[in-house]
C-alpha positions in Angstrom: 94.2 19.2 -54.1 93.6 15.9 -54.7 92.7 15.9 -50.9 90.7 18.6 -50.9 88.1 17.5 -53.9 87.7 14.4 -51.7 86.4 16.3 -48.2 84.6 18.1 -50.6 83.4 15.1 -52.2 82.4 13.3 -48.8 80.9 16.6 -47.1 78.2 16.4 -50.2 78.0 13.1 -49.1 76.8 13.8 -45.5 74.9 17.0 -46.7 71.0 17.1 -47.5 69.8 18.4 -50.1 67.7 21.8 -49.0 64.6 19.8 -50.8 65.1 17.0 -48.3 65.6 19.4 -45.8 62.1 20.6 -46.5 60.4 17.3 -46.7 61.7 16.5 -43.4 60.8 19.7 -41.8 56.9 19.3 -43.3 56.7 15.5 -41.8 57.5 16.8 -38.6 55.5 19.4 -38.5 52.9 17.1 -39.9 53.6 14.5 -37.0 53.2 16.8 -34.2 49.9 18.4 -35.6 48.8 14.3 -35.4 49.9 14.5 -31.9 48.2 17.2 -31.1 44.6 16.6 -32.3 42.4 14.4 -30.8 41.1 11.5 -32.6 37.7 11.9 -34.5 36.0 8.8 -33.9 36.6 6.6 -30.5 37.0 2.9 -30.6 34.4 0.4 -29.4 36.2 -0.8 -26.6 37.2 2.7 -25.9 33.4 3.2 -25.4 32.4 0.2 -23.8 34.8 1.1 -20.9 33.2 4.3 -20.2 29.6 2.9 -20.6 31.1 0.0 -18.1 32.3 2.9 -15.8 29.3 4.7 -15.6 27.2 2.2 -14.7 29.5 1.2 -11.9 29.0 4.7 -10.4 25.2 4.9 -10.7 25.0 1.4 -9.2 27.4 2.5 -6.5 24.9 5.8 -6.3 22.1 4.0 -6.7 21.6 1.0 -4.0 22.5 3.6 -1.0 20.3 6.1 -2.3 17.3 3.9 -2.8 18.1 2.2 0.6 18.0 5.6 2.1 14.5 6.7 0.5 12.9 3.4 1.3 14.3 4.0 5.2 12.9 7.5 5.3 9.4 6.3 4.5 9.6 3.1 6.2 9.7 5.9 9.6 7.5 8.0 8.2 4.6 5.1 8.0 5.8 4.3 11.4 5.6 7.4 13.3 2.0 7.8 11.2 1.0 4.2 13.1 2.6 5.5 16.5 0.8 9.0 16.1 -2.6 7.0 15.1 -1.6 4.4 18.2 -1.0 7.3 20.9 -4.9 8.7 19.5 -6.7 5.7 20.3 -5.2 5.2 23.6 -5.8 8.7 24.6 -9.3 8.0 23.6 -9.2 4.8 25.5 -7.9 6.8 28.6 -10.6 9.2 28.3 -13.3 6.5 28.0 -11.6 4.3 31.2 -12.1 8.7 33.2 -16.1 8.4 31.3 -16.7 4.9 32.9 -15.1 5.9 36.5 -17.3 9.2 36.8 -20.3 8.4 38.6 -23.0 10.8 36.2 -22.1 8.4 33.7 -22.4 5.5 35.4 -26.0 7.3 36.3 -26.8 8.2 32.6 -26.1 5.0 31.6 -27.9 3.4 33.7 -30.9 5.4 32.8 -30.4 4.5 29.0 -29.6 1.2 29.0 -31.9 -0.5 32.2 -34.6 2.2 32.5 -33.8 3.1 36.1 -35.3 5.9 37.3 -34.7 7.8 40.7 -36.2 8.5 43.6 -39.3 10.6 42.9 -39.4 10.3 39.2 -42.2 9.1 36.8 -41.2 6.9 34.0 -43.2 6.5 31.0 -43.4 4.1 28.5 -44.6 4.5 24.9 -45.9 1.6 23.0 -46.3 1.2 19.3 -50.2 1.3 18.6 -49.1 -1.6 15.8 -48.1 -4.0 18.0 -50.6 -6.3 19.1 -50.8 -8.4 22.2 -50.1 -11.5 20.1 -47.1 -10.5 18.7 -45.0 -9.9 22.1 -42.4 -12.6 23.5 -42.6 -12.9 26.8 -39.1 -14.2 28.5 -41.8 -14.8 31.6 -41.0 -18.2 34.0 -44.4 -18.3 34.1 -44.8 -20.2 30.8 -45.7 -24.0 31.4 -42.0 -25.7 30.9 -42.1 -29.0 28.9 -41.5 -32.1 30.9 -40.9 -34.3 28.2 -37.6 -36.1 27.4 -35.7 -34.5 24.5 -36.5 -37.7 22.0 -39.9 -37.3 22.6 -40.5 -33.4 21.7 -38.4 -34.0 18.8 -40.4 -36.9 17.3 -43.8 -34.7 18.2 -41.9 -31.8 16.4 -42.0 -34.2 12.9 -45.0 -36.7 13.5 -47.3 -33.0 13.4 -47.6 -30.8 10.7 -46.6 -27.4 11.1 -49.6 -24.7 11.5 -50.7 -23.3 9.1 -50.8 -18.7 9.6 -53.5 -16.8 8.7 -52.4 -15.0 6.2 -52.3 -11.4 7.5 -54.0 -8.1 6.0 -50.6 -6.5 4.9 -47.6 -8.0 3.9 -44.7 -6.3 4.8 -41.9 -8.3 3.6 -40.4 -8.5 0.4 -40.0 -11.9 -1.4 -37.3 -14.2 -0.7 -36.7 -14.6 -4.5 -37.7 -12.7 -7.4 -40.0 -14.4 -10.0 -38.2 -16.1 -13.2 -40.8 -14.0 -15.4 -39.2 -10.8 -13.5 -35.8 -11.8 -14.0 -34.5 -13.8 -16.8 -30.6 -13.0 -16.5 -30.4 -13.0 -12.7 -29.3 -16.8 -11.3 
């Protein structure tokens, strides 16, 4: 008997109380709940990696993307300049055909020179405002100086200049306005 009071006595010993029992049931339970919710709040570093890891993948995105967009209208400006290019030497080839044909050469020729055919009457109309003085004449008829260069351009500062009648209308406007006119203007 003696015996037996002492299994009993040591099997106490190794039991748990059923309150015990419950407590460590509860922290358990309580653990794997912990386990299984996520975390409320992240950490700053936990944040930091994922801002550091975005902006690796838009700068990765980015570059090749801007690259590409700059490429496509780099051609597109080009092909414009090509398209505007092959235009003016189309209008260039067609102006080479003008100048090879021979009514052009003929209609030219009329418009610029004055030339008239065979059996045509040209006539000239003159200004009535133009008066005889007036006209240049580009004539080899004009008496040439003989002088030495020195010499006209001493005679060009020993003499005044002439003095021009002044005419009956003025058709020029002045070379500057008058202070009176315009204070602010300088």
């Amino acid at each position: 008997m003696a015996r037996e009071k002492k299994r009993q006595r040591n099997r106490s010993r190794t039991r748990v109380p059923v309150a015990s029992r419950a407590a460590d049931i509860r922290k358990a339970q309580r653990a794997q709940l912990k386990q299984k919710q996520k975390p409320d709040r992240m950490s700053i570093a936990g944040v930091g990696v994922i801002v550091a890891i975005v902006l690796v993948v838009l700068f990765a995105i980015a570059i090749p993307l801007r690259n590409y967009y700059h490429g496509r209208s780099e051609i597109a400006r080009l092909n414009e300049s090509i398209a505007a290019k092959q235009d003016e030497k189309a209008a260039l080839l067609e102006k080479i055909d003008r100048y090879k044909s021979d009514e052009y050469i003929k209609q030219e020729a009329r418009r610029r020179f004055g030339v008239v055919d065979e059996g045509e009457t040209a006539y000239r109309i003159i200004d009535p405002q133009i008066k005889p003085d007036d006209q240049l004449t580009t004539d080899g008829q004009k008496e040439e100086d003989s002088r030495e260069w020195y010499e006209v351009l001493w005679d060009s500062v020993a003499e005044p200049p002439e003095e021009e009648a002044p005419s009956e209308q003025v058709n020029h406007l002045p070379i500057e306005p008058a202070p009176e006119e315009n204070p602010d203007v300088r």
